[in-house]
C-alpha positions in Angstrom: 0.0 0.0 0.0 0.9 3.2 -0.5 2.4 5.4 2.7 1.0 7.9 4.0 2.8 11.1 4.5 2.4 14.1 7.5 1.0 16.0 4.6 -1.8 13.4 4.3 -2.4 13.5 7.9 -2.3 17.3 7.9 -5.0 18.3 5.4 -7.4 15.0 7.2 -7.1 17.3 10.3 -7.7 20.4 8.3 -10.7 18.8 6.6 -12.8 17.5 9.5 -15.8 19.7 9.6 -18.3 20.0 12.4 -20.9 17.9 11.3 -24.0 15.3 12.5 -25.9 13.0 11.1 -29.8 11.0 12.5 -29.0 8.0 14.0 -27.1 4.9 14.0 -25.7 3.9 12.0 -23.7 6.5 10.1 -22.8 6.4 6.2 -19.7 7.2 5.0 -21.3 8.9 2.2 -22.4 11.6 3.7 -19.0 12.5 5.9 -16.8 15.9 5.0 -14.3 14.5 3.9 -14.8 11.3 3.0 -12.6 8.7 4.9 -9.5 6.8 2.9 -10.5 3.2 3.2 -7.3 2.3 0.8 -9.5 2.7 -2.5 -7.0 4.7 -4.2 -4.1 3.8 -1.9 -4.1 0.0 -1.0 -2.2 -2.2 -3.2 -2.1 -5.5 -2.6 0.5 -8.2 -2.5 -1.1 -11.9 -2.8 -1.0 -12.5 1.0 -4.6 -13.8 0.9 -4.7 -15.5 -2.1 -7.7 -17.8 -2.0 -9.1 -17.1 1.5 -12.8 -16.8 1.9 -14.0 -13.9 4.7 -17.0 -12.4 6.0 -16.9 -8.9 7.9 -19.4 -7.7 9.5 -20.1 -3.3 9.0 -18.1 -3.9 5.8 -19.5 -1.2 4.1 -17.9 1.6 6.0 -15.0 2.9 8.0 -12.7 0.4 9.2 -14.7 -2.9 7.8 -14.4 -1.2 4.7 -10.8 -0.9 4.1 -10.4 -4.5 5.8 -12.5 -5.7 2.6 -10.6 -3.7 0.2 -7.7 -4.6 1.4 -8.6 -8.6 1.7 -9.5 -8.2 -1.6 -6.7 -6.8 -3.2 -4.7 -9.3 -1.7 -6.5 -12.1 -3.1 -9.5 -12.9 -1.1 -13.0 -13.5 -1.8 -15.0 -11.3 0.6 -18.3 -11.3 1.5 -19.4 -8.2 3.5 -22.3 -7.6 6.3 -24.3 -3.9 7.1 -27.0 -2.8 7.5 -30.1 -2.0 5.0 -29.6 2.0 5.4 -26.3 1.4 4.3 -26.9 0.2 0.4 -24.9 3.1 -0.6 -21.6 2.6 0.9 -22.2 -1.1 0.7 -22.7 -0.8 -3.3 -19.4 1.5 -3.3 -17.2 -1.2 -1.3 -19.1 -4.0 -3.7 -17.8 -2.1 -7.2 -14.4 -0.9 -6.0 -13.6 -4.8 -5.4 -14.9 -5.6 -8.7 -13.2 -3.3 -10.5 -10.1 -4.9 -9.3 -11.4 -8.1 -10.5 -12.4 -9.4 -6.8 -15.5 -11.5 -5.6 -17.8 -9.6 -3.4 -21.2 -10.6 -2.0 -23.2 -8.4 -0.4 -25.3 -9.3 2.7 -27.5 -6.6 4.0 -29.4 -7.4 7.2 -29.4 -6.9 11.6 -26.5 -8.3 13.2 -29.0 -7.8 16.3 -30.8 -10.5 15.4 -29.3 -14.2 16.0 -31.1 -15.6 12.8 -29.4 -13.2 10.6 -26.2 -13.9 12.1 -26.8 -17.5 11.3 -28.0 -16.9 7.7 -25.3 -14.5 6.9 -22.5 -17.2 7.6 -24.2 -19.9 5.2 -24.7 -17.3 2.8 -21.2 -16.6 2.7 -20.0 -20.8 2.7 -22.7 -20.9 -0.4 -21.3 -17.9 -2.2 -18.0 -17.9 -1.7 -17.3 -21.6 -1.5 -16.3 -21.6 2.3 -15.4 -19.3 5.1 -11.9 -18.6 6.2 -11.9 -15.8 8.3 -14.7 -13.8 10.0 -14.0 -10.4 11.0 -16.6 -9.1 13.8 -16.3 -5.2 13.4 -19.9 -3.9 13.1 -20.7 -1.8 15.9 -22.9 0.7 16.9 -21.5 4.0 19.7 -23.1 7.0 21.8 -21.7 9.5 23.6 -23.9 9.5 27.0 -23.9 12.7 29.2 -25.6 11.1 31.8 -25.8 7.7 33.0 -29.5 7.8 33.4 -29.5 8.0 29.5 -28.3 4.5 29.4 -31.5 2.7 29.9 -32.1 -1.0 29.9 -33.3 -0.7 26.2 -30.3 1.6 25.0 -28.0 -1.5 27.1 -29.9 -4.3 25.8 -29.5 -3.0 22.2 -25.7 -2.1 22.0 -24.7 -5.4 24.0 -27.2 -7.2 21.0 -24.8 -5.1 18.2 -21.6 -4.9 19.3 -21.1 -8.4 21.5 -24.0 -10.9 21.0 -23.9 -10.6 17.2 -19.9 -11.9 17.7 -21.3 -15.0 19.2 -23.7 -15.6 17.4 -22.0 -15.3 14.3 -18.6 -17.4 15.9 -21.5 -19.9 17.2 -22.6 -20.2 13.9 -18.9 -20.1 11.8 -17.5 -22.9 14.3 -19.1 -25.8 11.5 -17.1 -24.4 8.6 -13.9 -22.7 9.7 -10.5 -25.4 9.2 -7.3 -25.9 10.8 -5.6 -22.4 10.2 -8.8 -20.4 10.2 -8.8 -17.5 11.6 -11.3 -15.1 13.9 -10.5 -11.4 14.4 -12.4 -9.4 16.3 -12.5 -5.1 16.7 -12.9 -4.0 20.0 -11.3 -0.2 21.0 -8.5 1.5 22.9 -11.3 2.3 25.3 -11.6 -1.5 26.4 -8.4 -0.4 28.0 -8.8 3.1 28.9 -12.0 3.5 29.2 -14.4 6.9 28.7 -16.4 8.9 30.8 -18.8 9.1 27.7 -18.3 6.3 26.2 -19.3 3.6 29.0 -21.8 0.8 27.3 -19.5 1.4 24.7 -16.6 0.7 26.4 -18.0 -2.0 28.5 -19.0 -3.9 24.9 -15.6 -3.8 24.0 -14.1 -5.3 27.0 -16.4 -7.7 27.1 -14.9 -8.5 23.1 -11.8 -8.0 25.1 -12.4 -11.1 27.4 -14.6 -13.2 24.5 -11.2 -13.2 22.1 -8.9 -14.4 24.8 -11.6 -17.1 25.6 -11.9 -18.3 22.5 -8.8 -18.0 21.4 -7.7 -20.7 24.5 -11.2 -22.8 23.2 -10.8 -23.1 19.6 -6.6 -23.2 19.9 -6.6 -27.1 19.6 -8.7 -26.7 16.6 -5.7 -24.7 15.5 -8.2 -21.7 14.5 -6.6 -18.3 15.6 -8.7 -16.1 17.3 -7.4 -12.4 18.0 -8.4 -8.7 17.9 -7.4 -4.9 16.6 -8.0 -1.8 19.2 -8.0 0.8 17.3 -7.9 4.4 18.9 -10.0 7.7 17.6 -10.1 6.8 13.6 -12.4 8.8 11.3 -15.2 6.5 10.2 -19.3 7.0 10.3 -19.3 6.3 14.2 -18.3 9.3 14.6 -20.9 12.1 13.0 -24.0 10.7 14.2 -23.4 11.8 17.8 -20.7 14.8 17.2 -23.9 16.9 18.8 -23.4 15.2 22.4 -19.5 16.0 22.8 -16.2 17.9 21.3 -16.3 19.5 18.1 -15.3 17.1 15.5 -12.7 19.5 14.5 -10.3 18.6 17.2 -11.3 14.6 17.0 -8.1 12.7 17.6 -5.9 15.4 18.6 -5.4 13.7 22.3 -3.2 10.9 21.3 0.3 11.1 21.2 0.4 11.6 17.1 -1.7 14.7 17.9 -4.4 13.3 14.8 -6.9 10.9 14.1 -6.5 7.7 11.8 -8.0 6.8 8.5 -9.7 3.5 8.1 -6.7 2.3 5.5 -4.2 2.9 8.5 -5.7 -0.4 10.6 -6.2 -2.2 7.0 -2.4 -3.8 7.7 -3.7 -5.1 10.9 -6.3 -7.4 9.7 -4.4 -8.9 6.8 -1.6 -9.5 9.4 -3.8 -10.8 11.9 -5.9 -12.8 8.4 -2.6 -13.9 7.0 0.0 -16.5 7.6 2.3 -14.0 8.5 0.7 -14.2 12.3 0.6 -18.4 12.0 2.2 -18.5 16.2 -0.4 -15.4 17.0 -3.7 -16.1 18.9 -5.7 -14.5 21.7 -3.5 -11.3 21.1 -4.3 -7.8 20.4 -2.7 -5.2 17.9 -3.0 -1.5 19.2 -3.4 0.9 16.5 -4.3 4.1 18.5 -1.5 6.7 17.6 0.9 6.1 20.4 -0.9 5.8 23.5 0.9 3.0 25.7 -1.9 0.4 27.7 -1.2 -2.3 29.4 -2.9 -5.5 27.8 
């Protein structure tokens, strides 16, 4: 892929305009300025060739450029979201294509356990099999309160964010072979934690706790289960709730790097983490948060 350059980073920071957006979840199409999920800047290198993955809020941000960047390196890819996100989804489906990659689209509720279930045998009859899952869809909310965080607005992000990993791991256990793999995203705020952030947070340490688990479960199946914590990236979680907290034009200035990321930036992550490359890696985590040091 191509690197980056302080320039790049620069004119991101520059770019980020105050903005909102109704509701979860956000689209990507509607962000100023649109996030670099490696469409023009990936390039891949074979490391995939014929692997078979599903990931989950692959139309957008950070699922995105994981399916770009699977795809460019060879893999089929069949990607999850949800129905309000045809948009970005059908973007992600022809920028694969044009590069001469399989992708199948799979629009439903990763709330619901059925459509977990169907959206892994859809995948196995489309693709052929099912290699890899990636569970990245998630939905955030900044919370000023903690009375806003009623048993509904609980029971729905643990349903997104943690339940729908199960469910679809449940589910993938029947097809995934020796040297399978699993990666989950949880967040640098599994680690930190956030004042605002705390369902949130508290769904991704409980991702935290359910890699490591499985990881030590499915290790004698020799499938490799681990996880990416990313810090403050730009991606659609952000504008829908950019109302409820800082300006978005200082997003990401509180790491050490002083900036956010871009989707493309934690693509390398999950090829590593998909590829052979990480063969002796399982139940680990790789910290791509611009600098900040956590224990874990």
């Amino acid at each position: 892929m191509r690197t980056m350059t302080d320039t790049d980073f620069e004119k991101l920071a520059d770019a980020i305009e105050d903005q909102s957006q109704e509701g979860q979840p956000g689209r990507q199409v509607e962000m100023k300025p649109t996030p670099d999920c490696g469409e023009h800047t990936y390039r891949g290198n074979g490391r995939l060739e014929g692997l078979k993955a599903l990931i989950t809020g692959g139309d957008s941000g950070i699922g995105r450029a994981a399916a770009i960047a699977f795809a460019r390196e060879g893999a089929d890819v069949a990607i999850s979201y949800h129905p309000s996100e045809e948009e970005d989804a059908a973007q992600v489906e022809g920028w694969i294509e044009k590069g001469g990659g399989k992708c199948v689209r799979l629009p439903g509720d990763v709330a619901d356990p059925s459509y977990c279930e169907s959206m892994v045998e859809r995948t196995v009859e489309s693709l052929g099999g099912l290699g890899c899952l990636v569970n990245n869809a998630a939905q955030q909310y900044k919370r000023e309160s903690l009375d806003e965080i009623t048993p509904e607005a609980l029971d729905s992000i643990f349903r997104v964010n943690v339940f729908s990993a199960f469910h679809a791991c449940r589910a993938a256990e029947r097809h995934l072979q020796p040297g399978s793999t699993v990666i989950n995203s949880v967040s640098v705020v599994a680690y930190k934690g956030s004042p605002s952030l705390l369902d949130y947070s508290a769904t991704k340490g409980a991702l935290v706790a359910f890699t490591r688990g499985l990881a030590a479960r499915w290790v004698e199946k020799k499938i490799r289960v681990n996880m990416v914590a990313p810090g403050p990236v730009w991606t659609p979680l952000q504008p829908p709730e950019s109302s409820k907290g800082p300006e978005l034009s200082g997003f990401g200035e509180q790491v050490p790097m002083g900036r956010a990321g871009q989707p493309v930036e934690m693509a390398g992550a999950y090829v590593y983490l998909a590829s052979g490359e990480s063969s002796y890696v399982t139940g680990q985590c790789v910290h791509a948060n611009g600098g900040m040091v956590l224990n874990g």
